[in-house]
C-alpha positions as CSV (number, residue, x, y, z in Angstrom):
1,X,57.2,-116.2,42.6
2,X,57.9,-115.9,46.4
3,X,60.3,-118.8,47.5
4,X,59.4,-120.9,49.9
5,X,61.0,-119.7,53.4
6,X,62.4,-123.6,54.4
7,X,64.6,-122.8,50.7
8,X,65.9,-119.6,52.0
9,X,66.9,-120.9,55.5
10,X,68.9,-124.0,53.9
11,X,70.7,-121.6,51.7
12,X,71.4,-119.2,53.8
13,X,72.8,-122.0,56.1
14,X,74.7,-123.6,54.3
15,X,76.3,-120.7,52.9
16,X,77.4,-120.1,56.9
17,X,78.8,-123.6,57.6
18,X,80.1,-124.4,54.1
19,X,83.8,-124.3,54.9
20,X,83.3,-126.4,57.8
21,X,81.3,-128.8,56.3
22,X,83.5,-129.7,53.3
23,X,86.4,-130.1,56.2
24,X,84.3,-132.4,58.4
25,X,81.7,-134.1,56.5
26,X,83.2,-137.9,55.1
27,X,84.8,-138.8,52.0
28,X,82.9,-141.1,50.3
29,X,85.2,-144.1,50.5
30,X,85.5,-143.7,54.5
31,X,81.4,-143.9,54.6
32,X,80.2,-147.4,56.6
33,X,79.7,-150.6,54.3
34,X,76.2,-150.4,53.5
35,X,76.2,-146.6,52.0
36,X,79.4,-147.5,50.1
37,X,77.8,-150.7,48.7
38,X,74.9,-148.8,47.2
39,X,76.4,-146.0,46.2
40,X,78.2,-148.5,43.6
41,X,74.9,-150.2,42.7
42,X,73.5,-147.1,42.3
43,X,76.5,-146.0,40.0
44,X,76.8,-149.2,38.1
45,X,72.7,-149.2,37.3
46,X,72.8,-145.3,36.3
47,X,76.6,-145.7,34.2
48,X,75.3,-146.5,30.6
49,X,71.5,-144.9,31.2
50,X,72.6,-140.8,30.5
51,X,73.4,-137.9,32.5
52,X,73.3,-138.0,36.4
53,X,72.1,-135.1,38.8
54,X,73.6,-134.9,42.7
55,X,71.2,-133.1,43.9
56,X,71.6,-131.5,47.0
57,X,75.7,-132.1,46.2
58,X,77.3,-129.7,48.6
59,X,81.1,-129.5,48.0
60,X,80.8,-131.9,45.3
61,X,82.7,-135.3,47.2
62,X,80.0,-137.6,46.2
63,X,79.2,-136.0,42.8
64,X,83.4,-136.7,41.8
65,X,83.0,-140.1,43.6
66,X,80.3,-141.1,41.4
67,X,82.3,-139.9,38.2
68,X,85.4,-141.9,39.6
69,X,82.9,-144.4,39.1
70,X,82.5,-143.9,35.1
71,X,78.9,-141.7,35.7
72,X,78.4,-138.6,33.9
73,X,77.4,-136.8,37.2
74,X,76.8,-133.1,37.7
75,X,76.2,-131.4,40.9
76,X,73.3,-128.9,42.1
77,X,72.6,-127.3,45.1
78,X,70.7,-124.4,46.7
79,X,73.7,-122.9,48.4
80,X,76.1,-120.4,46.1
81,X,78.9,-120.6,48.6
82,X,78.8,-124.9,48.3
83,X,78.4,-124.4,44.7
84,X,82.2,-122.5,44.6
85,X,84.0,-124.8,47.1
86,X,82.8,-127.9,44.8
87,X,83.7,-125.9,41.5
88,X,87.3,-124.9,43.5
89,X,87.9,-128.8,44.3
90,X,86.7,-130.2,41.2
91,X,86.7,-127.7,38.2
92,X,86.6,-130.9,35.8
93,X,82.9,-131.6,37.1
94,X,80.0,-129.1,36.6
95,X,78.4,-127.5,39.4
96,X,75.2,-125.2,39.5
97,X,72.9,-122.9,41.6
98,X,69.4,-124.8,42.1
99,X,66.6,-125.9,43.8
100,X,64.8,-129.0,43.8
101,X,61.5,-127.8,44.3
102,X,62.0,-126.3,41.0
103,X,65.0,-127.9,38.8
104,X,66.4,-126.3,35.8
105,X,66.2,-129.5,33.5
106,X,64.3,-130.9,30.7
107,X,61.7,-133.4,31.1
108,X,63.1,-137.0,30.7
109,X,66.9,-135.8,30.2
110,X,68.3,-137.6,33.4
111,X,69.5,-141.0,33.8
112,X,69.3,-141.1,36.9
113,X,69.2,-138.9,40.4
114,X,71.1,-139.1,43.4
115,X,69.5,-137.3,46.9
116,X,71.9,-137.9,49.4
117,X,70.9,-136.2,52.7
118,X,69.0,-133.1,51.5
119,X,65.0,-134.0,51.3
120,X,64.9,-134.4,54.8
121,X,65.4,-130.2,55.3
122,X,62.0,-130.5,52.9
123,X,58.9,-129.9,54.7
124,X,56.5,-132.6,53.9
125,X,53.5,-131.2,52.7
126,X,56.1,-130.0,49.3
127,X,57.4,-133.3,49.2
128,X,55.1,-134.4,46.4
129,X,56.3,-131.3,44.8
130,X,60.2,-132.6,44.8
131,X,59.4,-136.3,44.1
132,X,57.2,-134.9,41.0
133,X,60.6,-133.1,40.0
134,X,62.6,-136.1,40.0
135,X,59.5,-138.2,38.1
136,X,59.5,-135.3,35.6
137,X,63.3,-134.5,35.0
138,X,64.4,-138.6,34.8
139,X,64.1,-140.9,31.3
140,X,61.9,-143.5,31.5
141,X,63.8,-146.8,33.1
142,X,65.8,-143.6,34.8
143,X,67.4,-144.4,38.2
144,X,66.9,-142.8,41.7
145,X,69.2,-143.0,44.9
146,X,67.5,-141.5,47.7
147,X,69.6,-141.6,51.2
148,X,68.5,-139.2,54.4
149,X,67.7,-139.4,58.0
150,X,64.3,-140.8,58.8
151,X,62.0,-141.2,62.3
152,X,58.6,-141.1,63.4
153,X,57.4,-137.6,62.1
154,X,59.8,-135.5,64.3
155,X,60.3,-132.1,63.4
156,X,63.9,-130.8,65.0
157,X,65.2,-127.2,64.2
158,X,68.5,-127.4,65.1
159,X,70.7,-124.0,66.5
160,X,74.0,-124.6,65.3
161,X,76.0,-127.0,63.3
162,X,79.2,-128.0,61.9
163,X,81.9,-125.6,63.8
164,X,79.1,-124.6,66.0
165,X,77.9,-122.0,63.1
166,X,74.0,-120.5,63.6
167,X,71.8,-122.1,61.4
168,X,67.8,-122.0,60.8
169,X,67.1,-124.9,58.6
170,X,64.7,-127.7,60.1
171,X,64.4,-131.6,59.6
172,X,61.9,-133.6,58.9
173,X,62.0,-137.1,60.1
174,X,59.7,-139.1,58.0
175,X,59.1,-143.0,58.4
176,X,61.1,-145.1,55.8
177,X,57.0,-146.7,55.0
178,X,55.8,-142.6,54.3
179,X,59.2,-141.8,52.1
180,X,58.2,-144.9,49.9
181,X,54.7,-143.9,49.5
182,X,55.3,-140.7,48.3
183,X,57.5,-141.9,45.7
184,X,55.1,-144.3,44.6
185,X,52.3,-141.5,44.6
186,X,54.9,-139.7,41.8
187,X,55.3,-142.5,39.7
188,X,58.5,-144.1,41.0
189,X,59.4,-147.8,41.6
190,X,60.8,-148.5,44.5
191,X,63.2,-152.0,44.4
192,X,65.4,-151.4,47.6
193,X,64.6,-149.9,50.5
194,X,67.3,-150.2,53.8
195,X,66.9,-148.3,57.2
196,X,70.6,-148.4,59.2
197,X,70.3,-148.1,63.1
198,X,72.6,-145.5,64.5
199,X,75.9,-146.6,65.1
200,X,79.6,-145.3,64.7
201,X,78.5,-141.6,66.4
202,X,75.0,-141.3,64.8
203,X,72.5,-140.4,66.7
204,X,69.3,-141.1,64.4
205,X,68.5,-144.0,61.6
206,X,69.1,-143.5,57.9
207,X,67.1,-144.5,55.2
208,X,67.9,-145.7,51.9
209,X,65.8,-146.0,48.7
210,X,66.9,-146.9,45.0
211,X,63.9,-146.5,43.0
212,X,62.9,-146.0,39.1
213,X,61.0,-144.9,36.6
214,X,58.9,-147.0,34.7
């Protein structure tokens, strides 16, 4: 099976800026208020429900700061190069090679799922494809956390990024109203949804979803 070219350009892209991005990118516990705040109800929903996927988990800082937080959270992620710096910085955790569009995980196995800024580099026509994934791979009463940057439709293809490295990924700036639907379209519950206005250097709102499955 061919793989789909936006999969390609966000590994090979964030096997170019990997090193920079695990020096510049926040710890968890120095993210604003809000994303803190449910990050730990995400944690404490997910704690006694089964294993927990980080999908999308780069160099691994949210996927240890969720099992600082008593979850049994593993990491995934499309990029190799990510994959070894999170392995290198927290070899008590596992870490594997994957793609969301295609998950290497039993149906119903997780407890819950954590997105954090990675479906926005998802085009949206294989968004249903992704959100079916999550639908398939959590346990029924299973728990997703879904966090991003969201707009009005814009499409940006940024140049460079983190230590001014090339990169070829895109983004895809979806209304916080269009996210929701599509969840609801797999099968998932949505219970909170936030959208923060930029602030503190950010240049574009986030969204924020915590969602289940019935």
């Amino acid at each position: 099976m061919t793989e789909p070219s936006h999969l390609t350009a966000v590994r090979e892209s964030y096997d170019t800026v990997a090193a920079d991005y695990a020096r510049l990118v926040k710890e968890p516990a120095e993210l604003d208020p809000v994303s803190r705040a449910m990050l730990a109800a995400f944690a404490e929903s997910v704690r006694p429900l089964g294993p927990v996927a980080d999908l999308g988990c780069g160099p691994g800082k949210v996927t240890a700061h969720l099992a600082a937080l008593g979850v049994r959270a593993f990491g995934v992620d499309v990029s190799p190069r990510m994959v070894e710096l999170a392995r290198a910085a927290y070899p008590e955790l596992r870490f594997t090679v994957g793609s969301m569009t295609a998950l290497e995980i039993g149906d119903g196995e997780l407890g819950g799922i954590l997105a954090y800024y990675t479906v926005h580099h998802t085009p949206p026509q294989l968004l249903p494809t992704v959100f079916a994934e999550f639908h398939r791979t959590l346990a029924p009463g299973g728990r997703l956390m879904l966090a991003g940057h969201v707009g009005n439709g814009e499409h940006l293809c940024p140049k460079r990024a983190y230590g001014d490295h090339p990169v070829s990924y895109e983004w895809h700036l979806l209304p916080p109203d269009e996210i929701a639907e599509l969840l609801r379209r797999a099968g998932l519950v949505v219970m909170t949804r936030v959208v923060q206005e930029p602030e503190g250097g950010a240049k574009r709102q986030a969204g924020k979803f915590l969602a289940y499955k019935p």
